[in-house]
C-alpha positions, 0 to 999 in steps of 0.5 A, a space after each residue: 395793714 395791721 389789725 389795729 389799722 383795720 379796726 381803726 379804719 372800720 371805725 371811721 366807716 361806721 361813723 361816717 355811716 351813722 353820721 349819714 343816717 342820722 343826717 337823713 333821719 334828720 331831714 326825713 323828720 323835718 320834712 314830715 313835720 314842715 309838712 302841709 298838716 291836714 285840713 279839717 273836714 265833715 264827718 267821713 261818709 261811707 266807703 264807695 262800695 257802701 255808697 253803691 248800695 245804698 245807691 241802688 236803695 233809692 228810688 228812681 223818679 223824676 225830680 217834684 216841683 218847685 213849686 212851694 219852696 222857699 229856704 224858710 222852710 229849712 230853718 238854718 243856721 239855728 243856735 248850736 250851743 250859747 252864742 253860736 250858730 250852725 254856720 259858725 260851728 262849721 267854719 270852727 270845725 272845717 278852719 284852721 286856728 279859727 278865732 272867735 269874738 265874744 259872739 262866736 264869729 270867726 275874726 281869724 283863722 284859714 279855711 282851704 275849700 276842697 271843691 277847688 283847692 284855694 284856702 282863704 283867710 277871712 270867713 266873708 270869703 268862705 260859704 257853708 255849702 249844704 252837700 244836698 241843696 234845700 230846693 233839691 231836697 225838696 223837690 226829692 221828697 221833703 216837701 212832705 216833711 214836717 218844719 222841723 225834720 227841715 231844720 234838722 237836715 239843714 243844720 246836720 252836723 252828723 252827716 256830711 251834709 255841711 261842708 266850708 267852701 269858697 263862696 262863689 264856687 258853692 254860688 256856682 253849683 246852686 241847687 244843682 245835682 251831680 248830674 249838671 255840676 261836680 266841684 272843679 277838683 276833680 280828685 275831690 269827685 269820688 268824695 263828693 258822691 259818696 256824700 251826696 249818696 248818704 246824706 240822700 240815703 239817710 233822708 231816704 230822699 230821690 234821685 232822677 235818672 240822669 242823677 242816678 247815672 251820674 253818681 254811679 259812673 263816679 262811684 264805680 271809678 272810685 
């Protein structure tokens, strides 16, 4: 073979290889960007570690009364900015290509619920979940608190207090504790206890044993 030819013959290899490479890159970057994006969420809690500390900085004691409760003393859903509610700013934030009429309701968009991985397509299928129950809070301290400290926690957009979740899987959990319910998705565990933890931190709100224990298994799994 003369040199001309082997040139020539190295030539067609490297354009075979570009043409290859150039052919994955494209198929690289259209699976990137046909890719699921991702959805959006509550503000970030604290890392697993953070929230084993600031687990073992809650007091210990068995869950208080009910007795006195009632959701009117957590003022929610309270006006936000112009026509627009607490509920409706978090199905804003937690939905994807949210639409809103005249009086900030939500007519279009998609919600994906991460206790049970469904995504929804009307706001009437999709709950904004308070992460630590009114009833629960106010067995775990605020029934001391003032009205106004109760409207400030239940309408918490700061911390990861407020979460859009399908509705009967939030009408499930009640005013249960991670001790007697966790969301179906079990990946989703981890991040549930490190929000359930600081928003309690924050709030410097109780725990029960059996709360304590539970929480603790699933942050130290982490």
């Amino acid at each position: 073979m003369s040199r001309t030819d082997t040139t020539s013959s190295r030539r067609g290899v490297y354009a075979r290889r570009a043409t290859a490479i150039g052919g994955l890159a494209t198929l690289v970057g259209t699976l990137v960007m046909s890719g699921p994006s991702a959805h959006a969420a509550p503000p970030t809690p604290p890392s697993a570690g953070t929230a084993r500390t600031y687990l073992a900085q809650l007091t210990v004691k068995s869950e208080g009364s009910s007795s006195g409760y009632s959701r009117d003393k957590f003022p929610h859903w309270s006006t936000q900015s112009g026509s627009c509610n607490t509920r409706e700013v978090v199905l804003k934030r937690d939905g994807k290509n949210v639409e809103t009429n005249s009086s900030c309701a939500a007519v279009k968009g998609s919600w994906f619920s991460p206790y049970d991985g469904a995504t929804w397509h009307a706001a009437s299928d999709v709950d904004i979940d308070h992460m630590v129950p009114l009833s629960e809070a106010w067995k775990s301290g605020a029934s001391s608190w003032t009205n106004s400290r109760r409207e400030g926690f239940a309408n918490d957009l700061t911390r990861s207090q407020l979460i859009a979740v399908t509705d009967n899987v939030n009408q499930a959990k009640g005013d249960k504790d991670p001790a007697k319910w966790l969301p179906p998705t079990k990946s989703y565990h981890c991040t549930y206890a490190r929000m359930w933890v600081s928003v309690k931190h924050y709030y410097k709100l109780s725990v029960d044993s059996a709360e304590k224990s539970a929480l603790s298994r699933i942050l130290n799994g982490c």
